[in-house]
Residue frames as a rotation matrix with the C-alpha (Angstrom) as fourth column:
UNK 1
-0.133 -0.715 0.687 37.09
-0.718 0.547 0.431 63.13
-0.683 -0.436 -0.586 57.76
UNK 2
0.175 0.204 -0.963 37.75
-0.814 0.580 -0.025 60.17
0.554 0.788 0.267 55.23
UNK 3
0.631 0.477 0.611 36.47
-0.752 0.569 0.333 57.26
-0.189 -0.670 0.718 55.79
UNK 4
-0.076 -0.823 0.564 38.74
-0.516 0.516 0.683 54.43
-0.853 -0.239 -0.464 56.60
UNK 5
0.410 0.229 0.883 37.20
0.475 0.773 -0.421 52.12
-0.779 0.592 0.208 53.33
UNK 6
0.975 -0.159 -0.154 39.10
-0.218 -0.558 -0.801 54.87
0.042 0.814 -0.579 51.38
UNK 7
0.234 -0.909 0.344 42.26
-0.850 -0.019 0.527 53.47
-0.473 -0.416 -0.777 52.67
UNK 8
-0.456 -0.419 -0.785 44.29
-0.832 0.513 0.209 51.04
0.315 0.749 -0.583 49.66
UNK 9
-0.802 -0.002 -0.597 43.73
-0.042 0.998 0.053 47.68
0.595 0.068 -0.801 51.78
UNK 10
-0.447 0.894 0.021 40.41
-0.091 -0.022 -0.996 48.52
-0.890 -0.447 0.091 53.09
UNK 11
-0.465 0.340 -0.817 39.04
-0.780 -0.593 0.197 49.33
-0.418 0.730 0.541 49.31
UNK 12
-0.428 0.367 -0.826 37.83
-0.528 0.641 0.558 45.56
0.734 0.675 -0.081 48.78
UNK 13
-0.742 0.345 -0.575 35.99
0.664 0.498 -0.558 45.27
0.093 -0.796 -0.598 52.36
UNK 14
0.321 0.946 0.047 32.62
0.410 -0.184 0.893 45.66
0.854 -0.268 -0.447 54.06
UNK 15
-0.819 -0.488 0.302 32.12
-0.249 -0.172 -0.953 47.32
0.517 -0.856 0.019 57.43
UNK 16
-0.208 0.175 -0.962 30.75
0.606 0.796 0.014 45.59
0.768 -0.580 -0.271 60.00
UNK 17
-0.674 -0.388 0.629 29.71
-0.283 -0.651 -0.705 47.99
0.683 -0.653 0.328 62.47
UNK 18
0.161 0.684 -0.712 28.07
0.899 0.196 0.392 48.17
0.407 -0.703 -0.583 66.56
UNK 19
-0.123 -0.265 0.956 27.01
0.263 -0.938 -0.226 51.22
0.957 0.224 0.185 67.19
UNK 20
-0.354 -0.175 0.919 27.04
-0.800 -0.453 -0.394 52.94
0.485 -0.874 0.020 71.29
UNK 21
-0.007 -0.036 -0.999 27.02
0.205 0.978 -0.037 49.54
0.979 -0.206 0.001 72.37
UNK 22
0.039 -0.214 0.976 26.16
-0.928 -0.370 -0.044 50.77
0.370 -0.904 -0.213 76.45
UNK 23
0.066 -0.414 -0.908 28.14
0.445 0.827 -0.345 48.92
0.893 -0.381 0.239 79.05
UNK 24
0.905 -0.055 0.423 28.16
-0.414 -0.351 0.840 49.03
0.102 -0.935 -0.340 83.01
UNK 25
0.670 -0.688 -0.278 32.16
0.486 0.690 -0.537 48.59
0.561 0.224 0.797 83.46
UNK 26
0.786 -0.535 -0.310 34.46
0.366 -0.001 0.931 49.02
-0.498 -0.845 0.195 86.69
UNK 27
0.281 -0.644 0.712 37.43
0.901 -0.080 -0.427 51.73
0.332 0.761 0.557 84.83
UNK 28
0.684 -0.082 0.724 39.09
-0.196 -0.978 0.075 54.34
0.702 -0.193 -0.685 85.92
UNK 29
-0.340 -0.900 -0.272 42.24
0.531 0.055 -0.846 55.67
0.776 -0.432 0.459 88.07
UNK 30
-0.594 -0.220 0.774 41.01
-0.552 -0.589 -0.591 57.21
0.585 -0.778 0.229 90.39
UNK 31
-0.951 -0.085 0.298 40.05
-0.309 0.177 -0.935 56.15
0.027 -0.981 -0.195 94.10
UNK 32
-0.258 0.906 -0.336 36.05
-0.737 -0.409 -0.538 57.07
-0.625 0.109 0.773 93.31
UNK 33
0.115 0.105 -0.988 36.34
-0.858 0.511 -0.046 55.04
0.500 0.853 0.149 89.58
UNK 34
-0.846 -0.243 -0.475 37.67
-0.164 0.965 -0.203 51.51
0.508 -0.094 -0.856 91.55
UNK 35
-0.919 0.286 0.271 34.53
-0.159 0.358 -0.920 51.44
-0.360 -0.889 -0.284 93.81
UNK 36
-0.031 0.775 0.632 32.03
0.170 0.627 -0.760 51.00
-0.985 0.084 -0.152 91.46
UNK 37
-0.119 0.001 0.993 30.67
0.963 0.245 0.115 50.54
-0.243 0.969 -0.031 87.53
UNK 38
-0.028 0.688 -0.725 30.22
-0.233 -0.710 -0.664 53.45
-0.972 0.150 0.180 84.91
UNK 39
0.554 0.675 0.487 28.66
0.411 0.286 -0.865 53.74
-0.724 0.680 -0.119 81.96
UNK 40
-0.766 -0.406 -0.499 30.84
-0.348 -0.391 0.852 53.81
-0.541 0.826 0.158 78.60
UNK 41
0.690 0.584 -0.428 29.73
-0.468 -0.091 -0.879 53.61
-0.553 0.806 0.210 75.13
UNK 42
-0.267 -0.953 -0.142 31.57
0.058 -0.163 0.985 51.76
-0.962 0.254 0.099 73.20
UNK 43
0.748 0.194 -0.635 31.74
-0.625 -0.117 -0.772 51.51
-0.224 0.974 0.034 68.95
UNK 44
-0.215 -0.860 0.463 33.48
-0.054 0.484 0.874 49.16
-0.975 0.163 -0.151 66.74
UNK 45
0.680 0.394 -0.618 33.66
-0.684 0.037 -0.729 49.03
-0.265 0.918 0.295 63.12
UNK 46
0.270 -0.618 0.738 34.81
-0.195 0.715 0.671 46.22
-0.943 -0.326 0.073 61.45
UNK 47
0.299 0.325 -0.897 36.43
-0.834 -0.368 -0.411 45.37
-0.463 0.872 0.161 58.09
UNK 48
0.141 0.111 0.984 35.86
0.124 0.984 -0.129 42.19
-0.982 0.140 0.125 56.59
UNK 49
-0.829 -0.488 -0.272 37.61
-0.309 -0.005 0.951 41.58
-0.466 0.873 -0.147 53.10
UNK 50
0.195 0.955 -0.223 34.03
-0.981 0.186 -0.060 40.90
-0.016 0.231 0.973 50.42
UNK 51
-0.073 0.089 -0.993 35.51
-0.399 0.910 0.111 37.32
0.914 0.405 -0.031 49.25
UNK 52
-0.880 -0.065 -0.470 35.00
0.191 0.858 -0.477 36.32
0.434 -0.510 -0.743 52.86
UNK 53
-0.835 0.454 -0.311 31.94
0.167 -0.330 -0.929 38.05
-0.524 -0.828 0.200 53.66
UNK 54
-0.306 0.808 -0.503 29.66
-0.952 -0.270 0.146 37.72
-0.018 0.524 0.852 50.71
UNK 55
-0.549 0.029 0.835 27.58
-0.289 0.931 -0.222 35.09
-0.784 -0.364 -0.503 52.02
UNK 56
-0.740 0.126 -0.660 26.05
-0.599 0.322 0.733 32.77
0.305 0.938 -0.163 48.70
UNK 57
-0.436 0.794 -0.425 23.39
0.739 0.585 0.334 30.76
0.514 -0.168 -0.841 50.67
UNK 58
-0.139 0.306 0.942 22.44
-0.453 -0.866 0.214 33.93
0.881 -0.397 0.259 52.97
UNK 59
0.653 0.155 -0.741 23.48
0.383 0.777 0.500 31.77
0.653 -0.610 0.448 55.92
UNK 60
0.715 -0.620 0.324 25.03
-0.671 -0.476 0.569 33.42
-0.198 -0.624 -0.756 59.39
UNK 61
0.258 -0.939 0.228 28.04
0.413 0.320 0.853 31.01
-0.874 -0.126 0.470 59.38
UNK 62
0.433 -0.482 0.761 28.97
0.878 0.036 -0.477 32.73
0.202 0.875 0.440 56.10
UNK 63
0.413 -0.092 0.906 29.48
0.070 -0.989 -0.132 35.98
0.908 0.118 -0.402 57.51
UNK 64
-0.844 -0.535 0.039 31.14
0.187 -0.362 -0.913 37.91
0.503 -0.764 0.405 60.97
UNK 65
0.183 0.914 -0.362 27.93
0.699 0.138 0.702 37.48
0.691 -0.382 -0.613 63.25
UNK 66
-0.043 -0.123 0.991 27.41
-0.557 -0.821 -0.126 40.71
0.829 -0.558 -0.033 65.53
UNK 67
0.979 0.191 -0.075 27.33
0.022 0.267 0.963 38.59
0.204 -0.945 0.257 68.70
UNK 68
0.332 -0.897 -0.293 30.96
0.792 0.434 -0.429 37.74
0.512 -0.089 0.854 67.83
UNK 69
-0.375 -0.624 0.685 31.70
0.143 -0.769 -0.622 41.77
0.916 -0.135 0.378 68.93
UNK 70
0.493 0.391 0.777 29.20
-0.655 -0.421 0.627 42.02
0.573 -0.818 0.049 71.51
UNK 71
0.886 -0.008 -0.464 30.75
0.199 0.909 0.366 38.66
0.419 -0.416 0.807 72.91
UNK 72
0.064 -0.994 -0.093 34.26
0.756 0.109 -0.646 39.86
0.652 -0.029 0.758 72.88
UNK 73
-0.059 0.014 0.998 33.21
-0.182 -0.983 0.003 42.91
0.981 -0.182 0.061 74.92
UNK 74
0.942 0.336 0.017 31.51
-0.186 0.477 0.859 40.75
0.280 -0.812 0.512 77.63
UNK 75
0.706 -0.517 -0.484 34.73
0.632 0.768 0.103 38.74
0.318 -0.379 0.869 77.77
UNK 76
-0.294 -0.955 0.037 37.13
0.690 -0.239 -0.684 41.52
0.662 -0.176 0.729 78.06
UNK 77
0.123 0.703 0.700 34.71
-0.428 -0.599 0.677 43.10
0.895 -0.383 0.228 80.64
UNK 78
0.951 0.306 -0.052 34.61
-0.060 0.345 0.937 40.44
0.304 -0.887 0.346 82.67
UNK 79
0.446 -0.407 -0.797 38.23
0.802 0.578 0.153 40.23
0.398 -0.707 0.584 83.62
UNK 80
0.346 0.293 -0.891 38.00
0.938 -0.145 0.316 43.00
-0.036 -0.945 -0.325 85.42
UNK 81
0.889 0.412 -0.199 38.71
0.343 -0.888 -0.305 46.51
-0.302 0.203 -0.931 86.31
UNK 82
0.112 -0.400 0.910 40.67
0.992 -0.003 -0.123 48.29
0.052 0.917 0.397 83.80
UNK 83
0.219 0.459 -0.861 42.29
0.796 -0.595 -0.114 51.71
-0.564 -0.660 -0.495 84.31
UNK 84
-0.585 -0.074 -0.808 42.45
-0.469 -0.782 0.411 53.38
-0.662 0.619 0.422 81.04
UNK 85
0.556 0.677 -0.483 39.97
-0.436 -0.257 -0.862 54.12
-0.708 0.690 0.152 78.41
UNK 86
0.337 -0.551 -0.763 43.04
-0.937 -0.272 -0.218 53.10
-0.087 0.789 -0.608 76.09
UNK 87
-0.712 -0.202 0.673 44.06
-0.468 0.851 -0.240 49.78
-0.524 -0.486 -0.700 77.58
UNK 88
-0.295 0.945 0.143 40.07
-0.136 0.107 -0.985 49.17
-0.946 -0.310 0.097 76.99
UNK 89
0.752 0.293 -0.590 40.42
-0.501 -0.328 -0.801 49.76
-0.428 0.898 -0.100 73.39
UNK 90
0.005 -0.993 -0.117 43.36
-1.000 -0.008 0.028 48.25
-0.029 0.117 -0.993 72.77
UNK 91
-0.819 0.007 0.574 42.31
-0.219 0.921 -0.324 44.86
-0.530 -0.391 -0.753 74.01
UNK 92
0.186 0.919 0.346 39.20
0.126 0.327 -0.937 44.99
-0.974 0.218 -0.055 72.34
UNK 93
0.280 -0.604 -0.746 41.07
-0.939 -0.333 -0.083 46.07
-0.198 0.724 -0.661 68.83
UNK 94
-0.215 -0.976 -0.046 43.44
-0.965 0.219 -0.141 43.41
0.148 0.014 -0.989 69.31
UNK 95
-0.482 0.044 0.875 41.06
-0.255 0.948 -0.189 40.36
-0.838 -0.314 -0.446 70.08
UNK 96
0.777 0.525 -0.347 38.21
-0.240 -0.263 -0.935 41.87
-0.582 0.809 -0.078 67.00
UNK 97
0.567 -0.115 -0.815 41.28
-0.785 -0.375 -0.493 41.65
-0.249 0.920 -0.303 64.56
UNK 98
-0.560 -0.213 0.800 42.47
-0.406 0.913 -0.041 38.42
-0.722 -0.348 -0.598 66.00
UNK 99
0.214 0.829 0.516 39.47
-0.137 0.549 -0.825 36.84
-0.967 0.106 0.231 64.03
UNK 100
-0.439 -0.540 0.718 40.70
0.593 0.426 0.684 34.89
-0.675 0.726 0.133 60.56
UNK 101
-0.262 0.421 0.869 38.39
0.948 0.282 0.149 37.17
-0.182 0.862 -0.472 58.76
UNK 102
0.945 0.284 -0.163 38.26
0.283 -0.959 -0.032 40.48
-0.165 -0.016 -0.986 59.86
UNK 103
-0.122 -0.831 0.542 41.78
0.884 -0.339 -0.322 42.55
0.451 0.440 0.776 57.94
UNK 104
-0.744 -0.327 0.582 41.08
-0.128 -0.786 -0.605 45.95
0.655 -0.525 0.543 60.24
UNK 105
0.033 0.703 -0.711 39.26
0.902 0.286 0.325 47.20
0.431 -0.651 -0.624 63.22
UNK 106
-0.445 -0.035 0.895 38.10
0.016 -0.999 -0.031 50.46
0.895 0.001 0.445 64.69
UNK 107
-0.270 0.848 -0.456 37.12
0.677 0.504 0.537 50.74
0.685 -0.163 -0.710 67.87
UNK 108
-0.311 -0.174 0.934 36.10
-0.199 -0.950 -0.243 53.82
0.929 -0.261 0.261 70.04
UNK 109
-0.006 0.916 -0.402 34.86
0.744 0.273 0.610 54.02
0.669 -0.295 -0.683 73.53
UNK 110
-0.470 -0.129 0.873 33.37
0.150 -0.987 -0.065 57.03
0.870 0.100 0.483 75.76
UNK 111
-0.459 0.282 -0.843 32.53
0.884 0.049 -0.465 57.90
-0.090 -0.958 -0.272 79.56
UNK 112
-0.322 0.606 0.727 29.51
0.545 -0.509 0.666 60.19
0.774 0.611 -0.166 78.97
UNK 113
0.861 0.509 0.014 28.86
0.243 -0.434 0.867 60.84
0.448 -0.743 -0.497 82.87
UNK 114
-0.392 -0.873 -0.290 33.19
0.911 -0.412 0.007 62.00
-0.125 -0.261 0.957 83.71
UNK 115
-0.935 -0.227 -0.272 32.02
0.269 -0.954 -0.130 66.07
-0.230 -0.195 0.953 82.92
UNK 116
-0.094 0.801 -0.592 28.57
0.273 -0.551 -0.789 68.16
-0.957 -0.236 -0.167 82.91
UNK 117
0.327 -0.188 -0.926 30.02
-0.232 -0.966 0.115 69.94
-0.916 0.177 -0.360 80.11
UNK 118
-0.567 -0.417 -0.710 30.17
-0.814 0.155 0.559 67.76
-0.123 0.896 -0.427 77.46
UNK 119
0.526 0.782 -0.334 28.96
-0.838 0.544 -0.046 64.77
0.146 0.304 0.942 75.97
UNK 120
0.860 -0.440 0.260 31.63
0.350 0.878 0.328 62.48
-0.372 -0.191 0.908 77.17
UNK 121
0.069 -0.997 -0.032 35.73
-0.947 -0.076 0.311 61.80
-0.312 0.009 -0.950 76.95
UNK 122
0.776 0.132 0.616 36.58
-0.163 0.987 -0.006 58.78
-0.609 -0.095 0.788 75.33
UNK 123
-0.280 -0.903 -0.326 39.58
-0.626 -0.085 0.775 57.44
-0.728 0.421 -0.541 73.09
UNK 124
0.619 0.611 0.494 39.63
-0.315 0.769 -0.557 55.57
-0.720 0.189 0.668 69.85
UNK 125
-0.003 -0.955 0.298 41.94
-0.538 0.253 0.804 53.19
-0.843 -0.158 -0.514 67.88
UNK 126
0.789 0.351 -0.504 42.57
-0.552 0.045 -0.833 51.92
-0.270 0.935 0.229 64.35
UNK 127
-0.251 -0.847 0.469 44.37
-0.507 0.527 0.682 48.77
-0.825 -0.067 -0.562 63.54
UNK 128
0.487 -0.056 -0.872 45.41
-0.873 -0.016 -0.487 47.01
0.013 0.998 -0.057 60.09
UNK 129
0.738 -0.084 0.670 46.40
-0.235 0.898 0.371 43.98
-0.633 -0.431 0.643 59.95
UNK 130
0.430 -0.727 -0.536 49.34
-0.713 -0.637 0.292 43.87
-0.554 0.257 -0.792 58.67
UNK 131
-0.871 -0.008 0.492 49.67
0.283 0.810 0.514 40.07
-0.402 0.587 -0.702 57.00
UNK 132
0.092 0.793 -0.602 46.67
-0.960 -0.091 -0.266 40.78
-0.266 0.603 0.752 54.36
């Protein structure tokens, strides 16, 4: 698979990335899924253009601080339960690329305890910002 930084308006950006980020999050359609939390994984990869992310004093406010992703998870966690995997991504996509400095966003996430028989079911989304 090629990686997204091969893509034209990715080709002058860093990635930014959090990797199985585990959460305890109320999701799912069915009956079973609304009565209590499971456990996804999620992933996000950000891409941050270099002229805004090459920090010259080596000072966090120069850069996209990983709390900012873990932070946005929390928040779109906390209002509540959420019954697609897609929905879940989507919103989290869509607040991550909000951010004046990030120009894409990847962001995946996976329900590892839904079948025996696998390592998990999960969905994952890729957005461009489309003003550069």
């Amino acid at each position: 698979m090629l990686s997204a930084l091969h893509h034209p308006q990715l080709a002058d950006c860093r990635r930014l990335f959090l990797r199985n980020y585990e959460v305890s999050i109320n999701i799912g359609v069915h009956e079973f899924e609304k009565k209590g939390e499971q456990r996804v994984l999620i992933n996000v990869d950000l891409y941050i253009p270099l002229a805004l992310s090459t920090p010259a004093a080596d000072q966090l406010h120069e850069v996209v601080d990983y709390d900012f992703m873990r932070e946005t998870i929390a928040q779109r966690m906390a209002q509540g339960h959420v019954h697609l995997q897609e929905t879940l991504c989507d919103d989290v996509a869509r607040i991550m690329l909000a951010h004046p400095r990030v120009r894409a966003v990847c962001v995946s996430t996976m329900k590892p305890d839904v079948y025996p028989d696998c390592e998990g079911v999960g969905v994952e989304v890729f957005q461009i910002k489309t003003d550069k």
